[in-house]
C-alpha positions in Angstrom: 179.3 154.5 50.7 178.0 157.8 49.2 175.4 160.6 49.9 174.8 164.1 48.0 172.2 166.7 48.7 169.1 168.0 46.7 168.7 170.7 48.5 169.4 172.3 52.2 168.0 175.2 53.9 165.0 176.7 55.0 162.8 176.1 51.5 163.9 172.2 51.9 165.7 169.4 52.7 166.7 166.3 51.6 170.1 164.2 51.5 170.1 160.4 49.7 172.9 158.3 51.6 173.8 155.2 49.2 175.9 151.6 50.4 176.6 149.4 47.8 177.9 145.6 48.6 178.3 143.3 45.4 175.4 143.7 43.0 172.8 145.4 45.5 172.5 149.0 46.3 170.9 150.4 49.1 169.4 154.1 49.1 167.7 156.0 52.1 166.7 159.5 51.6 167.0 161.2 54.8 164.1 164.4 54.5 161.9 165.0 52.1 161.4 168.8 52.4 159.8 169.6 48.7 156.8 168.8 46.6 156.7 165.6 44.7 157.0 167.0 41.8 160.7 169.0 42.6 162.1 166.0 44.8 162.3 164.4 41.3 163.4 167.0 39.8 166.3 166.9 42.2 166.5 163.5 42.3 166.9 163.2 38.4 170.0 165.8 38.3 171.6 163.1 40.9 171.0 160.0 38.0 168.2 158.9 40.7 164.3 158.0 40.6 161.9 157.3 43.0 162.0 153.8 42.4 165.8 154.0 43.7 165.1 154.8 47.1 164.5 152.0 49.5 163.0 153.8 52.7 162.6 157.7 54.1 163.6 158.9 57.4 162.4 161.9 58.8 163.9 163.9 61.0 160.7 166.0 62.6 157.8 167.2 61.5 158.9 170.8 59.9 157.7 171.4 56.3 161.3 171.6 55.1 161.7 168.4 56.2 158.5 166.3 55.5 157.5 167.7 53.0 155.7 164.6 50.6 157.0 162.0 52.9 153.2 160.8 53.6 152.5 161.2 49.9 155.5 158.8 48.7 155.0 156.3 51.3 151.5 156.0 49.9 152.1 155.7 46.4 154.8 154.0 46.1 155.2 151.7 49.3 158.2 153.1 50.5 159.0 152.5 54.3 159.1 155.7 56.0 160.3 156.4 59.3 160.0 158.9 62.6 159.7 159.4 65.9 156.9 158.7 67.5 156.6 162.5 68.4 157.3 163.2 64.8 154.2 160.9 64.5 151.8 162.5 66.5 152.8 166.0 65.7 151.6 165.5 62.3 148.4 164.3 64.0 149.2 160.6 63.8 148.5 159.8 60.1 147.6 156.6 59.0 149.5 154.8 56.6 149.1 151.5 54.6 150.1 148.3 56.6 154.2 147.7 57.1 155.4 151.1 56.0 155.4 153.2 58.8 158.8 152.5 61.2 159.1 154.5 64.6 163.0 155.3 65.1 164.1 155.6 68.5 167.2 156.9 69.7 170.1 154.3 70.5 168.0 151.9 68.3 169.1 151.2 64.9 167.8 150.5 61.7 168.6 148.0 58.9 167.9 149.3 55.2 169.8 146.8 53.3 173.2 147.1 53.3 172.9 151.0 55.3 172.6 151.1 59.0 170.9 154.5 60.4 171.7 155.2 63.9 169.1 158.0 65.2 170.1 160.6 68.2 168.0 162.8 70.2 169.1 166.6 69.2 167.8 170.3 71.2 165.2 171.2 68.5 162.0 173.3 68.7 159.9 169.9 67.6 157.9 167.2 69.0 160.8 164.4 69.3 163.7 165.6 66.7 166.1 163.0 65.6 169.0 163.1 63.8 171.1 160.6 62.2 174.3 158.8 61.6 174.9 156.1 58.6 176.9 153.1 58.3 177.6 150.4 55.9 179.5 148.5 58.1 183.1 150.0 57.5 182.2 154.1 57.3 180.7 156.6 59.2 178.3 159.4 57.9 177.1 162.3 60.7 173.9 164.3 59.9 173.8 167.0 62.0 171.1 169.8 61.0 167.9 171.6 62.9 169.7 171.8 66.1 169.6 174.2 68.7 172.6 173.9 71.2 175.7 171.3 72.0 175.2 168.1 73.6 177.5 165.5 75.2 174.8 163.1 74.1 175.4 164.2 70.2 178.9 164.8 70.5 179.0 161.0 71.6 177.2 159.9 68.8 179.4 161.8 65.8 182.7 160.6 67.1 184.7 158.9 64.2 182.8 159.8 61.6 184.1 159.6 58.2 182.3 162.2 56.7 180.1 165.3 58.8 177.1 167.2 57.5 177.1 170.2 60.5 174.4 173.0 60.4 175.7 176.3 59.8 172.7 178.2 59.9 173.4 181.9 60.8 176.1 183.8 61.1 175.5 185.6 64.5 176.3 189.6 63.6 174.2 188.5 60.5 171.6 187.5 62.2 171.4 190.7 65.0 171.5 192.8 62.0 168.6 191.6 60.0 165.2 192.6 60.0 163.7 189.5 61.6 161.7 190.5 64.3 162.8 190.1 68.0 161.2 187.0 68.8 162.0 185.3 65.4 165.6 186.4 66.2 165.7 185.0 69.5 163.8 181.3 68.8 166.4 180.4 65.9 169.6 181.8 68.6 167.9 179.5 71.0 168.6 176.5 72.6 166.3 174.5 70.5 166.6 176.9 67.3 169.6 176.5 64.8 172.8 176.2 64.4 175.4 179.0 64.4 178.8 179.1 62.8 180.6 179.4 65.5 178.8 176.4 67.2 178.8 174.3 64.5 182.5 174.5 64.3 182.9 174.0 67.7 181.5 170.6 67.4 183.8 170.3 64.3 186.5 170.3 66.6 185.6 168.1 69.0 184.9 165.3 66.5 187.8 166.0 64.1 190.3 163.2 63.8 192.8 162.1 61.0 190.2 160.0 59.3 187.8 162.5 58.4 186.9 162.9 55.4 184.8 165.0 53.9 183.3 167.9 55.7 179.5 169.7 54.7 178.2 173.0 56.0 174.4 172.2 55.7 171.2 174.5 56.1 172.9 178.1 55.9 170.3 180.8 55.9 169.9 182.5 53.1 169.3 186.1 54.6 171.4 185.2 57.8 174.7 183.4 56.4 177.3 183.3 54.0 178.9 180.5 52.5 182.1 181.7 52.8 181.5 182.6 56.4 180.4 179.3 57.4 183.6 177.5 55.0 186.3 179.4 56.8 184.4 179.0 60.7 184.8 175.0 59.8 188.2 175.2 58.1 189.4 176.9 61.4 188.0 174.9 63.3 189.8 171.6 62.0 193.0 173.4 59.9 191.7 173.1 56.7 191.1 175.7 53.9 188.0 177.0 53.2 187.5 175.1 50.0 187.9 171.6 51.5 185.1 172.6 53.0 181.6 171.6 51.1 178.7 173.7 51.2 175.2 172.4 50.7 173.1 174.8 48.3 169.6 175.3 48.9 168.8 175.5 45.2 171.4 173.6 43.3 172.1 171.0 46.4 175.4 169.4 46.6 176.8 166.1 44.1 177.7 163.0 45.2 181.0 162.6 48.0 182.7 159.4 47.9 183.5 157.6 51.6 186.7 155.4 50.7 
């Protein structure tokens, strides 16, 4: 199994996860946050087209996350999946017959060879989900657009193989800005984003020996560092701050092999 960003933060969002067993390859992009036109853009830098992916799953219903979701499923009859909340907050649009797939939490979904296991998250949205992805022998967490630490999602990213954690804001970063008050105290919220400090905390109550690959995801680009959100993870599990990957809004991040 394999995954790689095109792009995460507050402009857009989108991660392909990949399973490959014998001759057949199965590809799920999970979020679509950009226009047609720049998802394959992204998608090109990656060796992918749209004809590559085999189904969409979407978080919630946040620009930087739907973004031409509707639009692909319709032209080119890929299955797309949500919430039902997810549904209805984008005022329940109707898609061609077979395509649209309503995830539940606990419930999981067969893409070919990739099984996606959604989880309920704290996020400000109708019925957030996020995600983890197996092929049968690995484990991929996606943790991002989440407000506060659960048992419930600490549950569900135990014995991952590889973690993609929000890293949102640095806190002092965030006091200091020029966001106003309110803005300020909805993303430091229970259902707003990630901090570092949180984020790593979850990091180190899912670390184990078999993790592989760890991905600070979402960073803020007024409100974060990458190097602030590297060394809060490495701490957290005793790494060094570059074995920790950071996700680029612009640029993404490339493919990460889980062996």
């Amino acid at each position: 199994m394999r995954f790689c960003s095109l792009g995460s933060g507050s402009s857009g969002n989108a991660w392909v996860v990949e399973a490959r067993s014998g001759t057949t390859v199965s590809r799920v992009l999970v979020d679509c946050g950009f226009s047609r036109r720049e998802l394959e853009a992204r998608l090109c830098r990656v060796g992918l087209n749209l004809g590559d992916l085999d189904a969409v799953f979407v978080t919630h219903e946040h620009g930087d996350h739907i973004g031409c979701a509707l639009t692909l499923a319709r032209s080119h009859g890929l299955p797309l999946w949500m919430s039902r909340g997810t549904w209805r907050a984008l005022a329940e649009p109707a898609l061609p017959p077979g395509l649209l797939g309503f995830a539940r939490d606990g419930e999981p979904i067969a893409v070919g060879d990739l099984e996606l296991h959604p989880f309920t998250v704290p996020h400000d949205a109708m019925e957030p989900l996020q995600l983890c992805c197996s092929d049968g022998h690995h484990r991929l967490g996606v943790l991002t657009d989440v407000g506060s630490i659960t048992t419930h999602l600490l549950g569900r990213l135990q014995k991952c193989d590889a973690l993609v954690l929000e890293c949102n804001h640095d806190r002092a970063l965030l006091a200091q800005s020029r966001y106003p008050a309110s803005l300020k105290a909805r993303i430091g919220g229970p259902h707003g984003h990630l901090a570092n400090d949180l984020a790593a905390r979850i990091l180190a109550l899912c670390h184990h020996t078999g993790l592989q690959h760890v991905v600070a995801a979402h960073l803020s680009e007024q409100n974060n560092r990458a190097a602030l959100a590297a060394l809060a993870l490495a701490e957290a599990c005793g790494a060094r701050p570059d074995d920790i990957a950071v996700a680029d809004a612009s640029t993404g991040l490339d493919w990460r092999c889980v062996h």
